[in-house]
C-alpha positions as CSV (number, residue, x, y, z in Angstrom):
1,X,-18.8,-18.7,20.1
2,X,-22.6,-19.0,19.2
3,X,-23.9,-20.4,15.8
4,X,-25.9,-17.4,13.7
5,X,-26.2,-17.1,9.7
6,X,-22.6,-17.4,8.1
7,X,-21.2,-14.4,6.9
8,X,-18.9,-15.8,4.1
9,X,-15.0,-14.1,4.0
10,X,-15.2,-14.4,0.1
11,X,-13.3,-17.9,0.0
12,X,-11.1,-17.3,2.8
13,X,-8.1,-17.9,1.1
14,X,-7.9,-21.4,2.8
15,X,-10.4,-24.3,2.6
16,X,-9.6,-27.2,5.2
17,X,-9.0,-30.3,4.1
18,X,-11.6,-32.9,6.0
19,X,-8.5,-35.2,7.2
20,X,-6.8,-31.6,8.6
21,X,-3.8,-32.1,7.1
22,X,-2.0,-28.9,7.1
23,X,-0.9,-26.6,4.7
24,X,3.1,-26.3,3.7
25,X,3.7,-22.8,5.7
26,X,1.9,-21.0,8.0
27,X,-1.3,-19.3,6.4
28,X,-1.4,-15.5,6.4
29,X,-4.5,-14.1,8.5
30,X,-7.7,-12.8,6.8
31,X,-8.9,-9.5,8.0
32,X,-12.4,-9.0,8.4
33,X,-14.6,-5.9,9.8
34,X,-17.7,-8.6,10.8
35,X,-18.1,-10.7,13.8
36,X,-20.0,-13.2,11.9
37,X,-18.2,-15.5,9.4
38,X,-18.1,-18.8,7.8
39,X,-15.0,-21.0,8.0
40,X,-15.6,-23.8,5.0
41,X,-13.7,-27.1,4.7
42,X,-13.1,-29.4,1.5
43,X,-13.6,-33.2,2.0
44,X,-12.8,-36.2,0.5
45,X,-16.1,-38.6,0.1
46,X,-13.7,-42.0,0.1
47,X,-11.8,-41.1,3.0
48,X,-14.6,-40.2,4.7
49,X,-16.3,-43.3,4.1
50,X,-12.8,-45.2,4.7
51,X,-12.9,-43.9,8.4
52,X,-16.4,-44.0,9.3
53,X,-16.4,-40.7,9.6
54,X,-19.5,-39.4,11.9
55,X,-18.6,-35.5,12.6
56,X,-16.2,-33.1,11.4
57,X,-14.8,-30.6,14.9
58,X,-13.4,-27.2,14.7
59,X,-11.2,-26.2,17.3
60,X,-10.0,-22.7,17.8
61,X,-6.9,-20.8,19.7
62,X,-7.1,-17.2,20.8
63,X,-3.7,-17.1,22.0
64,X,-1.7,-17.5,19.2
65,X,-1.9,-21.3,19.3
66,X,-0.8,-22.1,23.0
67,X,-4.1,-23.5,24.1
68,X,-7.0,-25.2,21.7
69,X,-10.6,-25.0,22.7
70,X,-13.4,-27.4,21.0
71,X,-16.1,-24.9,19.7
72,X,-18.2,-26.8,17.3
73,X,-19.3,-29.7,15.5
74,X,-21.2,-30.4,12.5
75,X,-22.3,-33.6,10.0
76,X,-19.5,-35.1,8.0
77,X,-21.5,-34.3,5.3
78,X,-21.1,-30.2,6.0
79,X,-18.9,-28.2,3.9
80,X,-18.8,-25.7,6.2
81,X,-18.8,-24.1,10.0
82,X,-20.3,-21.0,10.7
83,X,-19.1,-18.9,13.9
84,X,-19.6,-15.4,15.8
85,X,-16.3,-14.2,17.7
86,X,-17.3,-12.4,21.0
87,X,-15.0,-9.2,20.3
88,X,-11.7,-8.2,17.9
89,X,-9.0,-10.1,18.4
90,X,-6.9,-12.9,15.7
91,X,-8.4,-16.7,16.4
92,X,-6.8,-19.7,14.5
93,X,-8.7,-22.5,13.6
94,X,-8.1,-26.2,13.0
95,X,-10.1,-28.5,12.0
96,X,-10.4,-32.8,13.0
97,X,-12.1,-35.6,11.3
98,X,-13.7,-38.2,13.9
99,X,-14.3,-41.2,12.9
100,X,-16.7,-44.5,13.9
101,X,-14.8,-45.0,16.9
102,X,-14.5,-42.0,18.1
103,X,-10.8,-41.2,17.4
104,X,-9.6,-37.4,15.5
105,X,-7.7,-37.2,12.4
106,X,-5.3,-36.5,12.2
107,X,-3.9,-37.4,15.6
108,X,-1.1,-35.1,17.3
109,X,-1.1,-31.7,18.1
110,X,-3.0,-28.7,16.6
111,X,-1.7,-26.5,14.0
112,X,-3.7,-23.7,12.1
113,X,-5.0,-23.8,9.6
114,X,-6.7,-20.9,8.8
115,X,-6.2,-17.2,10.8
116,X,-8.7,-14.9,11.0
117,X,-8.2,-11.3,12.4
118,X,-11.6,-9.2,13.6
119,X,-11.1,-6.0,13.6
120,X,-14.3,-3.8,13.7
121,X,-12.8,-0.2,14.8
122,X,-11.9,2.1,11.7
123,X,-8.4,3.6,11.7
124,X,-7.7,6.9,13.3
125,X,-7.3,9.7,10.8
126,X,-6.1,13.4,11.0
127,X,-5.0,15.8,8.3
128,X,-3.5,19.4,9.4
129,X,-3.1,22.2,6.3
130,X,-1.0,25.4,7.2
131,X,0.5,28.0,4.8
132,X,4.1,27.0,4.2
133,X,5.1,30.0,3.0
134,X,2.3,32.7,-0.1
135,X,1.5,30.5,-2.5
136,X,2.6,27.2,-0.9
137,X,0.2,25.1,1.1
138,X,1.1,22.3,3.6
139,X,-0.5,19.2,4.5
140,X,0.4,17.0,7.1
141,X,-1.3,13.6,8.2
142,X,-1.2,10.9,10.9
143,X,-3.4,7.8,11.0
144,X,-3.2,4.7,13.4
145,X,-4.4,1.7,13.4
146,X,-3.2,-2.1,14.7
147,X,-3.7,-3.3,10.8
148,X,-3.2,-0.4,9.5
149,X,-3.3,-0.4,5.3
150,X,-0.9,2.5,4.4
151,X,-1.0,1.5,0.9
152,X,-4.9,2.8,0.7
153,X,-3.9,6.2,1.6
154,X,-5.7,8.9,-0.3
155,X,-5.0,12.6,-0.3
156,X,-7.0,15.4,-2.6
157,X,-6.8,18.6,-2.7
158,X,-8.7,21.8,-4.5
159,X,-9.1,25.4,-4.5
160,X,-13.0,26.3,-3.0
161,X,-15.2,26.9,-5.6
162,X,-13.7,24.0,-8.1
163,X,-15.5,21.1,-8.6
164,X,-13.3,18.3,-8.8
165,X,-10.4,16.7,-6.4
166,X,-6.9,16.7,-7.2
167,X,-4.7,14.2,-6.2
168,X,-1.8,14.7,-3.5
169,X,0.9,11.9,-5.0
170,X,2.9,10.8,-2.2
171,X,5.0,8.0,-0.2
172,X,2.2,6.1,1.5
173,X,3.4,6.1,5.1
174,X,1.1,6.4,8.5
175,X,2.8,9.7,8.8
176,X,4.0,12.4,6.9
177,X,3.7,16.1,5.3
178,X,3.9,17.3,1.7
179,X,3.7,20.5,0.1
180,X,2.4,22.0,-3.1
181,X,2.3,25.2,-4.4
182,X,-1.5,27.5,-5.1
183,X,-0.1,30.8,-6.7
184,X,-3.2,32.3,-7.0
185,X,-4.1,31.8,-3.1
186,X,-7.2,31.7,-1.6
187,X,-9.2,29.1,0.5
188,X,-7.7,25.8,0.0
189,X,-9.6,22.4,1.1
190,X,-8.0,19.2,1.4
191,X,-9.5,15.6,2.5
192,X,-7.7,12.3,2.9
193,X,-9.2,8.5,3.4
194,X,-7.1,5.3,4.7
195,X,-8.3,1.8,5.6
196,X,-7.2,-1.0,7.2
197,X,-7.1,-4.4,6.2
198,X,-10.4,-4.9,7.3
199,X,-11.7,-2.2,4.7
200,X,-13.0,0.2,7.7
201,X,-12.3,3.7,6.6
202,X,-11.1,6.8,7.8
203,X,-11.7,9.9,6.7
204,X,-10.6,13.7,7.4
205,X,-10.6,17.1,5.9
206,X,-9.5,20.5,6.5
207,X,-9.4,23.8,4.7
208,X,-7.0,27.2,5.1
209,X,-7.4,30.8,3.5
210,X,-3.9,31.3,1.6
211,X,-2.5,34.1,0.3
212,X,-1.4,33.9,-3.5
213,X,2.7,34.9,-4.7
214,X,0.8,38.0,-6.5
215,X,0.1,39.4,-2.8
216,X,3.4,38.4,-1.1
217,X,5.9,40.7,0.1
218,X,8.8,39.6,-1.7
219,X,11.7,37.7,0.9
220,X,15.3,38.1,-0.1
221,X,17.1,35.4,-2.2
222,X,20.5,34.0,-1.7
223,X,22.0,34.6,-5.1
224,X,25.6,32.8,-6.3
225,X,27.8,36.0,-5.4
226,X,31.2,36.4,-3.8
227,X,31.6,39.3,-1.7
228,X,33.1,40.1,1.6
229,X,31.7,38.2,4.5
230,X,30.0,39.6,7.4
231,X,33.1,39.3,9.8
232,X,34.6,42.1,7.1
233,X,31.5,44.4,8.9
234,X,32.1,43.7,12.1
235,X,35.5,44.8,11.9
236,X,34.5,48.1,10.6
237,X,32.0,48.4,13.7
238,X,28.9,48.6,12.3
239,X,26.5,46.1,13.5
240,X,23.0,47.4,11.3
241,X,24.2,48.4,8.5
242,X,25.9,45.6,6.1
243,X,24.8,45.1,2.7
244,X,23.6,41.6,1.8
245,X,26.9,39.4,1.3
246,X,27.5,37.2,-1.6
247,X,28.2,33.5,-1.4
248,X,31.4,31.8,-2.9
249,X,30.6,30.3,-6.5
250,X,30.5,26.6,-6.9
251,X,30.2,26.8,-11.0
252,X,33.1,25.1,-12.6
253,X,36.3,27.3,-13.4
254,X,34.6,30.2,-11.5
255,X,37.3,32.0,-9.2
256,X,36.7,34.2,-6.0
257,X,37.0,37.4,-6.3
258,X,38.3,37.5,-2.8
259,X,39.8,34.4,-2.4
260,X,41.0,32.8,0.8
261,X,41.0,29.6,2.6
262,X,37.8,29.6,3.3
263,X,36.0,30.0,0.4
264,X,38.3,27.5,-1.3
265,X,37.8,24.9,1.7
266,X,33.7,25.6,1.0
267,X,34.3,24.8,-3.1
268,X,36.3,21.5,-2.2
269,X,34.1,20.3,0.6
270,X,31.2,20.9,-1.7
271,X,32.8,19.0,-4.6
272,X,33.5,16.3,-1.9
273,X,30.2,16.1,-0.7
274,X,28.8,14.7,-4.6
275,X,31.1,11.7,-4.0
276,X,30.5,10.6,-0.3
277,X,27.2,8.6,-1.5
278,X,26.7,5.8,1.3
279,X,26.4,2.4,-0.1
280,X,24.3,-0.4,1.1
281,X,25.4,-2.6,3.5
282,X,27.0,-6.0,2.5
283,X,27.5,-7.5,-0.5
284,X,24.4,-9.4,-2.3
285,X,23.5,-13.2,-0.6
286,X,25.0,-16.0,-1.7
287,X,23.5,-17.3,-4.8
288,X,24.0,-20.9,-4.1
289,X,21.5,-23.6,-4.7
290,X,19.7,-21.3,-6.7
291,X,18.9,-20.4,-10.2
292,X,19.4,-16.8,-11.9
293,X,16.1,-14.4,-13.6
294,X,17.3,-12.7,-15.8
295,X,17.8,-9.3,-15.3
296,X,14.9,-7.6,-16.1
297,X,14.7,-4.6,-14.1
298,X,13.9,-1.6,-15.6
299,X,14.9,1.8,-13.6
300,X,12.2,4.8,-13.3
301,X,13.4,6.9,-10.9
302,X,10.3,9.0,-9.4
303,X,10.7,12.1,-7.0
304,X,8.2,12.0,-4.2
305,X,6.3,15.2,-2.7
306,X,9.2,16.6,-0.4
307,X,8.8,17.0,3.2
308,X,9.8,20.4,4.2
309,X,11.1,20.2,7.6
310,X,11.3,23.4,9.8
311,X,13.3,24.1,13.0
312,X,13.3,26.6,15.9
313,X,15.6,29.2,16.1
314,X,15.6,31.3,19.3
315,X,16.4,35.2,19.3
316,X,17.7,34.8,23.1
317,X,21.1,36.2,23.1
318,X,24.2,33.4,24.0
319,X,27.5,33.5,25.2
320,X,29.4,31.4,22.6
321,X,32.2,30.8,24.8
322,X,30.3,28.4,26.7
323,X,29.8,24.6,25.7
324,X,27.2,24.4,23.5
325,X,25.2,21.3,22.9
326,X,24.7,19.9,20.1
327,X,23.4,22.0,16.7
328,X,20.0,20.8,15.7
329,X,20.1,19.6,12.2
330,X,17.2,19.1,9.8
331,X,17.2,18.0,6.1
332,X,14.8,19.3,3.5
333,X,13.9,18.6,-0.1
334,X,13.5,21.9,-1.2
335,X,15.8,25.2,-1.8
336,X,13.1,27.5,-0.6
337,X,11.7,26.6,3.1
338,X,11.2,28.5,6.4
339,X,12.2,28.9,9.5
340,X,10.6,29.6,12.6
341,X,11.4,31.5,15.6
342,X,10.4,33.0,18.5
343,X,11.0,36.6,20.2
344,X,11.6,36.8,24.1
345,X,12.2,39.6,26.4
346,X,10.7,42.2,24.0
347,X,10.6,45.8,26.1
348,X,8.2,48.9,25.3
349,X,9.8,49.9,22.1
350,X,9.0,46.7,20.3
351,X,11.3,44.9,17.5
352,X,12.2,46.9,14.7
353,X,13.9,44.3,12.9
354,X,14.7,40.7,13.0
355,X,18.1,40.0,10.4
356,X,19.0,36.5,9.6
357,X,22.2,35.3,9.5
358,X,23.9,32.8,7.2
359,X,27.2,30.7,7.3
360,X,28.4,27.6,4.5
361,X,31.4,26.8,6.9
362,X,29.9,25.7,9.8
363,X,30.4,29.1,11.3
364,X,34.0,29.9,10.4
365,X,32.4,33.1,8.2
366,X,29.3,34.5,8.8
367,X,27.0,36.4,6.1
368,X,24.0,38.6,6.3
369,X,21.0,36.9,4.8
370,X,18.4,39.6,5.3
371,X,15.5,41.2,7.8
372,X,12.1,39.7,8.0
373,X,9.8,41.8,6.2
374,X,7.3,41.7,8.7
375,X,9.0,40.6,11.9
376,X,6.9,37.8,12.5
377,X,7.6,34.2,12.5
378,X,8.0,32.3,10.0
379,X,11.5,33.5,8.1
380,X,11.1,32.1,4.4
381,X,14.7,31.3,3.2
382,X,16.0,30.3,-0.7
383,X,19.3,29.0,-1.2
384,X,20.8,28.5,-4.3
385,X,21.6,25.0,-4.4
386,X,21.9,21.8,-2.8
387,X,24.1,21.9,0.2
388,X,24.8,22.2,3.9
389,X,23.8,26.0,5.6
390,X,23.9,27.3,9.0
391,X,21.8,30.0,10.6
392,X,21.5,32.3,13.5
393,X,19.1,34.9,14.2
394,X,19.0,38.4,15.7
395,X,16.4,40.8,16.8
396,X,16.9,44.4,17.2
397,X,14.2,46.9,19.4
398,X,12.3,50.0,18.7
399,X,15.4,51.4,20.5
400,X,17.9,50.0,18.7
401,X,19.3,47.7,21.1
402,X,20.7,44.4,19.6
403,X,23.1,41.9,20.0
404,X,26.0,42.1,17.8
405,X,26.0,40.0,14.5
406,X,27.6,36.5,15.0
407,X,31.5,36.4,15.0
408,X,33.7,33.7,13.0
409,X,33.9,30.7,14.8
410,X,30.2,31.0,16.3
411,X,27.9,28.2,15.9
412,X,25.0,28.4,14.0
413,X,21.6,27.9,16.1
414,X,20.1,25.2,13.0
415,X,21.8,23.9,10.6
416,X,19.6,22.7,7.6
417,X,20.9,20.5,4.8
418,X,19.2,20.8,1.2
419,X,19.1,17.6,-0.5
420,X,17.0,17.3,-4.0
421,X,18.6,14.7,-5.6
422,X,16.7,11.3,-5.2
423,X,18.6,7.9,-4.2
424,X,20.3,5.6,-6.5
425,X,18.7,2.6,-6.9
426,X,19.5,-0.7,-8.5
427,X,17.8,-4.1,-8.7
428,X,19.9,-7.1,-9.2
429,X,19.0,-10.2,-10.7
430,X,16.6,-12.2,-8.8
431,X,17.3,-15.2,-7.5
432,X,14.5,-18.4,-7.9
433,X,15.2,-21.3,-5.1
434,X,15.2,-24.9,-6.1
435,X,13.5,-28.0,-5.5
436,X,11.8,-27.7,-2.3
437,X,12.7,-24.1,-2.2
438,X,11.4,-23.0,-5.6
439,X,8.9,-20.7,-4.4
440,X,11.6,-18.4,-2.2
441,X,13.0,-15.3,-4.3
442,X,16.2,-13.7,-3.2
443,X,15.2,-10.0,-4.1
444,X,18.8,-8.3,-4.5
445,X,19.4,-4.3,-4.6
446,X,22.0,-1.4,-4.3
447,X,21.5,1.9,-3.1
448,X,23.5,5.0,-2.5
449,X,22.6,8.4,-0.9
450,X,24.4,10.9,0.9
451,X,21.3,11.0,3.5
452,X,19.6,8.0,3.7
453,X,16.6,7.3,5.7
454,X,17.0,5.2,8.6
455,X,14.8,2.4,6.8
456,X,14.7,3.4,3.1
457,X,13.8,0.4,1.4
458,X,10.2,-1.2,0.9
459,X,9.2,-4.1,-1.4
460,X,5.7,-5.1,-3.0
461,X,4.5,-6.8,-6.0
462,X,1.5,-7.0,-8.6
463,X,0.4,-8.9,-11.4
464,X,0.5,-5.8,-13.5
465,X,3.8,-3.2,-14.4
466,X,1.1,-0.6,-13.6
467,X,0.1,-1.6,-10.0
468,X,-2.3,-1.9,-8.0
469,X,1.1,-2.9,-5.7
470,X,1.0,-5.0,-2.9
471,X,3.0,-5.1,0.2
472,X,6.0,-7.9,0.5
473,X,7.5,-6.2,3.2
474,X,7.2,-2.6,4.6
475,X,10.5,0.3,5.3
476,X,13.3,-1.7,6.0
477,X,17.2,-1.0,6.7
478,X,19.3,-1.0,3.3
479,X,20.4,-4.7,4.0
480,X,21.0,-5.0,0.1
481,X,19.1,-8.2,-0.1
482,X,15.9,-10.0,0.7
483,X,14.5,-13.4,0.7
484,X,10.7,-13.6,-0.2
485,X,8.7,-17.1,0.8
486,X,5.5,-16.6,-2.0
487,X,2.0,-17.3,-0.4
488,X,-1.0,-18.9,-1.9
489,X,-2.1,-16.2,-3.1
490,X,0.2,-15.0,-4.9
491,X,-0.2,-15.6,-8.6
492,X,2.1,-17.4,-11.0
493,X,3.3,-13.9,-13.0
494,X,4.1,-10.9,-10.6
495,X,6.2,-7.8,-11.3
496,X,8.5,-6.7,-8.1
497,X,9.0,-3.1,-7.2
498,X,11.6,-1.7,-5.2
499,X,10.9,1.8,-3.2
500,X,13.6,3.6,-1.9
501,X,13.4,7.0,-0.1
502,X,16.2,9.7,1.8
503,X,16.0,11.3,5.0
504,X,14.6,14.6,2.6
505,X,11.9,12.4,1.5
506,X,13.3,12.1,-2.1
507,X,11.6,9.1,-3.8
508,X,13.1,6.4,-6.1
509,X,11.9,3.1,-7.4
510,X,12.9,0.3,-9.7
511,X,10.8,-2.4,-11.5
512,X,11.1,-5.8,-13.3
513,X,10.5,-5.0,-16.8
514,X,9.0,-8.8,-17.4
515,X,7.2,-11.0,-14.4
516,X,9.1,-13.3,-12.6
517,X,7.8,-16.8,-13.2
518,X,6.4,-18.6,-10.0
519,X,6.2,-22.7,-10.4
520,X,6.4,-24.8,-7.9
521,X,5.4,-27.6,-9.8
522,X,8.2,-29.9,-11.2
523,X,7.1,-31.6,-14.3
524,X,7.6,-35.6,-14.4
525,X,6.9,-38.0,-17.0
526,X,6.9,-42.1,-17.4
527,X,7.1,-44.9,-20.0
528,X,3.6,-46.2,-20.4
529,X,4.0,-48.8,-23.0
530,X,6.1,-50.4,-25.9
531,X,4.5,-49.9,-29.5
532,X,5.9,-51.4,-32.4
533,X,6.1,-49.8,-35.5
534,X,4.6,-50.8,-38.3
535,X,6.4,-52.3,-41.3
């Protein structure tokens, strides 16, 4: 490293103490964007003097502390070293006092003392918008970066021709899509901006011409009917022309008009399904050797931006006799969403129709959703409430040549479960440690959802109830518990949030209502004299 003008990392969350003695835990790293940067140091005048002390070293490690190279020296009268790092990388500094004879303080091996992290390359940014269905526009984004900042995501969107942004509110993750819907169509522009720890930016943008709801051809819905189901057509031989079948009611006290096993097996699995909530795993940590915050925690359950997840359906014919593998299965957060599909094989005559096909029973009845109106991917679908549905797909020529409709007991080609509802969320009381542990918190939580996320829970903290929130650990398995070591610079009042999100990307979070105290000072007090009272 060569000396040049110090660059000054605002106070660098760490000043070194002359004699090195190092702090209680290991410092967190600094991110900075410059190669140029001051590293300053504290010292005390009578132990300088006490030693002799002539220069003050700093020695630095590039791999993580394994080897220690001597880089510079300055005056013991310096408050600071300033230092240029050849390229990006994380370099930990120590710092040694020497003193009249030659000897460093203190003695022993090298710890750090203070990590910085260079990191001069801005995140990788990209933004995608497509036209989820008229009147609904999608946005989907991916950034990357080795310190990536997810919590500085930005996304806006507006209609061209409007002069200011509106916010996209969503989960900040590195990757994701969310949806919103622009009734009135027309060109759509969206932008997004992410950092990394080092404050380099990102930015991307994107428009799409959409076409509003007033302009839409309408799709068919899937009303709560009951009716015959489509195996009642194929029996009768007809394979093009079945009216539109009519789902089983769920409503309470409604009763089938044609009832059967199956329709009552759909009502009970469905009632089922509200109670088979998954709880978190384990029971809270032990509590012992530690005192109890009151709890303070103040539920506001917030529903995210869903993620509307689409699937392939093929319109190749199968033999369902064979083995099939296994059923792709995707999970949305919405009751209207589409489906894509693709058409192979088509002859001379073209397709005349493509007809969608619906089952609630995992293919033991089979109903007729509807045709695409235009015969072109994608197939918008709306379903009637939250649940489990099955589809399959068949195209029919300009001849009239088609396969047959799907028969009971055939699998569906996707399977898509609609899931709304938002997890349940709890914070427990936290936990303070004691003594030499009085500045660990056991953060303590339940959560239920019938389909979790496969790391649904993220923690952060802030000196205010209203944010800006900072990260105490990122998506993390439902373990029901945490224990959270504070930092220097964490303040002495913080609010902790709790975030917890489903595979549909359903949103949920939980707050302390007052701070949690953070002291790690133990008050003391001694007898400094007798007085005698007066007469």
């Amino acid at each position: 490293m060569r000396r040049s003008a110090a660059w000054m990392i605002g106070l660098l969350a760490a000043a070194l103490a002359a004699t090195g003695e190092c702090q209680s835990s290991a410092p967190r790293p600094v991110h900075t964007g410059k190669s140029r940067f001051a590293v300053p140091f504290r010292s005390d005048a009578a132990e300088l003097q006490r030693l002799g002390a002539r220069e003050m070293r700093l020695f630095v490690s590039v791999d993580s502390g394994v080897t220690w190279q001597h880089v510079q020296s300055v005056p013991s009268k310096a408050t600071r070293f300033t230092v240029r790092a050849p390229k990006d990388g994380e370099y930990w500094f120590a710092v040694r006092t020497v003193d009249r004879e030659g000897r460093m303080h203190p003695e022993g091996s090298f710890s750090a003392e203070l990590k910085v992290v260079v990191d001069s390359r801005s995140p990788m940014l990209d933004i995608k918008l497509s036209s989820l269905a008229d009147g609904t526009a999608q946005l989907a984004w991916k950034a990357g970066d080795n310190h990536l900042d997810v919590g500085s995501l930005v996304l806006e969107y507006r209609r061209r021709g409007e002069t200011g942004w509106r916010s996209l509110p969503v989960t900040p993750v590195a990757e994701g899509k969310t949806s919103w819907d622009v009734p009135e169509g027309g060109v759509v522009e969206a932008r997004g901006r992410i950092a990394d720890f080092a404050t380099n930016v990102a930015v991307a943008s994107g428009s799409i011409a959409l076409v509003g709801t007033r302009n839409s051809v309408p799709r068919p819905s899937l009303p709560d009917l009951e009716s015959d189901p489509i195996a009642g057509v194929i029996q009768q031989g007809t394979s093009g022309s079945a009216m539109p079948a009519r789902f089983p009611s769920s409503a309470p006290g409604a009763t089938d008009r044609k009832t059967g096993p199956e329709m009552q097996s759909y009502r009970a699995a469905r009632q089922a399904g509200g109670t088979a909530d998954r709880q978190a795993n384990g029971k809270a940590a032990d509590a012992g050797g530690m005192k109890v915050i009151p709890n303070n925690a103040a539920p506001s359950n917030v529903g995210g931006q869903p993620e509307i997840l689409t699937g392939e359906s093929s319109a190749t014919p199968r033999d369902v006799r064979r083995s099939e593998p296994a059923v792709p299965r995707q999970i949305v957060s919405r009751k209207r969403f589409q489906l894509n599909y693709s058409v192979e094989s088509v002859g001379r005559s073209g397709v005349e129709a493509v007809e969608l096909f619906i089952t609630v029973n995992d293919g033991g009845k089979w109903y007729r959703y509807g045709s695409d109106p235009d015969a072109k991917s994608p197939f918008t679908v709306n379903v009637p409430e939250d649940g489990t549905y099955g589809f399959t797909i068949r195209v029919r020529s300009g001849a009239g040549i088609s396969d047959p409709p799907p028969r009971p007991g055939e699998k569906p080609e996707i399977v898509v479960v609609v899931d709304q509802t938002a997890p349940k969320l709890k914070l427990l009381p936290i936990l303070q440690g004691r003594g030499s542990d009085s500045e660990k918190f056991l953060i303590r939580w339940t959560m239920s959802d019938a389909h979790p996320a496969e790391k649904p829970i993220s923690i952060s903290w802030s000196e205010s109830a209203q944010g800006p929130w900072k990260t105490i650990t990122g998506w993390r398995a439902a373990a029901g518990s945490y224990l959270w070591t504070t930092a220097g610079d964490v303040p002495a009042r913080v609010y902790v949030r709790l975030t917890a999100r489903d595979a549909a990307g359903n949103v949920a979070t939980v707050q302390t209502h007052r701070p949690i105290i953070i002291d790690v000072v133990k008050p003391s007090a001694r007898i400094t004299n007798v007085e005698v009272a007066p007469k």
